[in-house]
N, C-alpha and C positions, 0 to 999 in steps of 0.2 A: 504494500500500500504506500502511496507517496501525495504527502502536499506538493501544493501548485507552488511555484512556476514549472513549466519544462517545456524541457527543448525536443523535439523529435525528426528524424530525417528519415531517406527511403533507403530503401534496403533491398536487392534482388535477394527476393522468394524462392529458396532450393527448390527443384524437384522433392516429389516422395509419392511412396506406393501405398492404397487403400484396399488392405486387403480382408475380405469379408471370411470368418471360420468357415462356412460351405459355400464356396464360389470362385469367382474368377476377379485377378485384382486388377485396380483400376488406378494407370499410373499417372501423374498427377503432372505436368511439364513446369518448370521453373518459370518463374514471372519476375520482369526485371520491375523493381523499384517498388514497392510496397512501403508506404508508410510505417514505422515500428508503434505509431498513437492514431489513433483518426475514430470520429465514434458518430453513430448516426443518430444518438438519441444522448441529447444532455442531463435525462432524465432515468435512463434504462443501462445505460453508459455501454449500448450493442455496440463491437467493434465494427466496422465498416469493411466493406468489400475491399476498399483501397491500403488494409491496416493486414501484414503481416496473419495475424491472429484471425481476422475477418476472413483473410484469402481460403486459410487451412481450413475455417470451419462451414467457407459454403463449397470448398470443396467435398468434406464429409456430407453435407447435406443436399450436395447433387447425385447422390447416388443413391441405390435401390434398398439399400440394407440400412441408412441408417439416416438418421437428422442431428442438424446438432446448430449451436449456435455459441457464438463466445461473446464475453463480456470482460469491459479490464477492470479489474479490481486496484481500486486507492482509496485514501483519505485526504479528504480537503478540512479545512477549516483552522482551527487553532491548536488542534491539539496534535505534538508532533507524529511522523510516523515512524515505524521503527523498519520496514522493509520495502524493495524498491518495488515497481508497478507491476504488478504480475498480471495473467487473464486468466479466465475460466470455460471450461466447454460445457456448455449442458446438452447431453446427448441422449437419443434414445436408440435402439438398436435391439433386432429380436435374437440377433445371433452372434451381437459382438465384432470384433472385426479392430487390425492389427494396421497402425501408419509405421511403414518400414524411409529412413532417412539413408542416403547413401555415407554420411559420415555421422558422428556425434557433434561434429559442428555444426554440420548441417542442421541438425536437430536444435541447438542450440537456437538457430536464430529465429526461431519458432519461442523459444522457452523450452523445448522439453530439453530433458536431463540424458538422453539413451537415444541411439539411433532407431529404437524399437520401441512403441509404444505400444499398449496392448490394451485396451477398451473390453469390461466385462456384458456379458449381454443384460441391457436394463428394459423393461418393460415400459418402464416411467422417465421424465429427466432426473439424470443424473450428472454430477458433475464433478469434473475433474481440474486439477490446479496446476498451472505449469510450474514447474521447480525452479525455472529462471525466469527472471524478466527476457521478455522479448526484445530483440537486437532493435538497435534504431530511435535510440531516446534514451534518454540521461534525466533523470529528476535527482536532486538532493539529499531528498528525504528528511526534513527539517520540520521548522515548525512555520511553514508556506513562505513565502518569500515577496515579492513583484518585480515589476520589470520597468525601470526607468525612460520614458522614450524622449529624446532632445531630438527637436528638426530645426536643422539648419536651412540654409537656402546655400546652393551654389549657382556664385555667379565669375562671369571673364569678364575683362573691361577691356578696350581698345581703341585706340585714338581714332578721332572722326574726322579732325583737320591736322592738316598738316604741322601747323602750329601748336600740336598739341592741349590745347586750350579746354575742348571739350573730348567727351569719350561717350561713348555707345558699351552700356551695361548690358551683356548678354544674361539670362539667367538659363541653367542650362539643370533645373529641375531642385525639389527638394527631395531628403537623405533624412534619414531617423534613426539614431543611433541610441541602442537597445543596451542597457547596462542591467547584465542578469544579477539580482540581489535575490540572495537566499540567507535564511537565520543557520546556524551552524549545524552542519550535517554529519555523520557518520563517517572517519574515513576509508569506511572499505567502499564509498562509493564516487569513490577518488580516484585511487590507479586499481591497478589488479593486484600489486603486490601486496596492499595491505588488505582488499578482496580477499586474495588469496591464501591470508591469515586466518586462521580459526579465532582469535580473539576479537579482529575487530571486523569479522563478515558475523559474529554473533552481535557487536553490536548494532552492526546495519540490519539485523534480522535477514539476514539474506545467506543462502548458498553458501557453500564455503567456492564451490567448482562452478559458478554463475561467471561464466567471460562477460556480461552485458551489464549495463547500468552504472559506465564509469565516466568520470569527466577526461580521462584520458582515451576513450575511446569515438569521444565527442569531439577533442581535437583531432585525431586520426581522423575523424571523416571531414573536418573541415580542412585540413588540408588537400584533401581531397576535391574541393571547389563546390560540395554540395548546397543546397541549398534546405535552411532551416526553418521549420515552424516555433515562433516561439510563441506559448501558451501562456497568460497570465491567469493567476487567479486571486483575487482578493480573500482574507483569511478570514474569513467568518465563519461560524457553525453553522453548519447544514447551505453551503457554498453547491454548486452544480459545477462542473465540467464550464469552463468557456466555450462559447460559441462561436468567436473569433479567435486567429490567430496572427500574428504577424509575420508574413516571410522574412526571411535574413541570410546573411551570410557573415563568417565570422573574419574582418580583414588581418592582415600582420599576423594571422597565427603562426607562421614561419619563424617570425621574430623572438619567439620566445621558445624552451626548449623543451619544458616540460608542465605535465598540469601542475605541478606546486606552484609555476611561476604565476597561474592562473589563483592561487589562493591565498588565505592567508590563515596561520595556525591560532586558534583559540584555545584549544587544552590539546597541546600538543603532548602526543600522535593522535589521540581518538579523536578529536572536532573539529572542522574547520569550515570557514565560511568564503564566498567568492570575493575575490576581489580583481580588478577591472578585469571583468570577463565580457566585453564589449563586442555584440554583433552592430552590422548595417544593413537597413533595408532602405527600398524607397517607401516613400508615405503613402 
């Protein structure tokens, strides 16, 4: 579960096979760029066809043996969270039926834990919890955060006469520069090393073997030239999912080496809070 704000990007969708206990299975093709957050209902918080988790689950419920649908599980409001955004499938199925991934990474960027999932046969929904967060989005996991947005104007100037006297102001669009603030987070959801710690992925509540849901994994894809949804959410109780998001991209991430550079320590090693983690978008 994770307070607001966060950031999410897309992610190509691995292939994987669905395959039913009595039947023929049904192989599923890779789909590039999947959202890792995206929901169609700010009230029911359904993942969306365009969302990683959305894709997996109307692919289970395009076929004959089974239905299902997924939901992303967090917490908004004031009270912090202690694990990162996980989802849900509620499925029903008379005879069960096995998602084969061709690696465990693969699987991963789904949320599951095993390249082999195995679904019992449920009469009724039922439902199941991915063991990681889904690839493609970073939340904190704090106690909510916001998102600062400064719009600038850019403009060129250039002489009109000779005599330079007067000049012609070109403006050439406004720019909105996104300063992600979060109250102080967990550091296993920082890099993978401290992740990858049993001490402090117990205090993230998260996975010990969870790759997804790091700020360093957030800069890997912005160096990558991706392009970001940043979500705000104001921290009230009983807050809903945003309905807007802001596009962005992250400039100068080159400039810096590592996510510490992106943070600053508050109860150093286990806390820490953003500091200038500054995307750009247009307005």
């Amino acid at each position: 579960m994770a307070n607001f704000p966060l950031i999410a990007w897309q992610v190509t969708a691995p292939a994987f096979t669905i395959t039913p206990t009595v039947g023929s299975p049904v192989p599923v093709t890779a789909t590039p760029l999947k959202w890792g957050f995206d929901v169609t209902s700010t009230v029911t918080k359904i993942a969306s066809t365009d969302s990683l988790i959305g894709y997996l689950a109307d692919a289970i419920d395009a076929t004959a043996f089974a239905t299902a649908q997924a939901v992303f599980v967090y917490t908004d409001g004031t009270n912090p969270a202690t694990s990162p955004l996980t989802a849900q499938l509620a499925y029903v199925s008379a005879g069960g039926f096995t998602l084969t991934f061709a690696t465990a990474a693969a699987a991963a960027v789904y949320g599951f834990d095993s390249a082999t999932v195995t679904f019992a046969p449920a009469a009724s929904p039922t439902i199941v919890t991915t063991g990681y967060n889904p690839a493609g989005v970073w939340v904190p996991c704090g106690v909510a955060g916001d998102v600062r947005r400064t719009t600038t104007q850019r403009a060129a100037a250039s002489s009109s006469e000779m005599s330079g006297v007067a000049t012609d102001v070109v403006n050439w669009g406004a720019v909105a520069d996104l300063e992600f603030l979060s109250s102080v987070f967990p550091a296993g959801n920082l890099t993978r090393w401290f992740a990858s710690t049993q001490i402090y992925a117990t205090a993230a509540g998260r996975n010990v073997n969870d790759p997804n849901n790091t700020l360093e994994g957030l800069l890997y894809a912005a160096a990558t030239g991706v392009t970001f949804r940043v979500y705000r959410q104001p921290a009230i109780t009983g807050g809903t999912t945003p309905t807007t998001y802001v596009e962005a991209r992250m400039p100068l991430v080159s400039t810096k080496s590592s996510a510490d550079d992106y943070v600053s320590a508050v109860d150093e090693p286990r806390l820490w809070s953003t500091a200038g983690l500054i995307l750009r978008g247009s307005t």
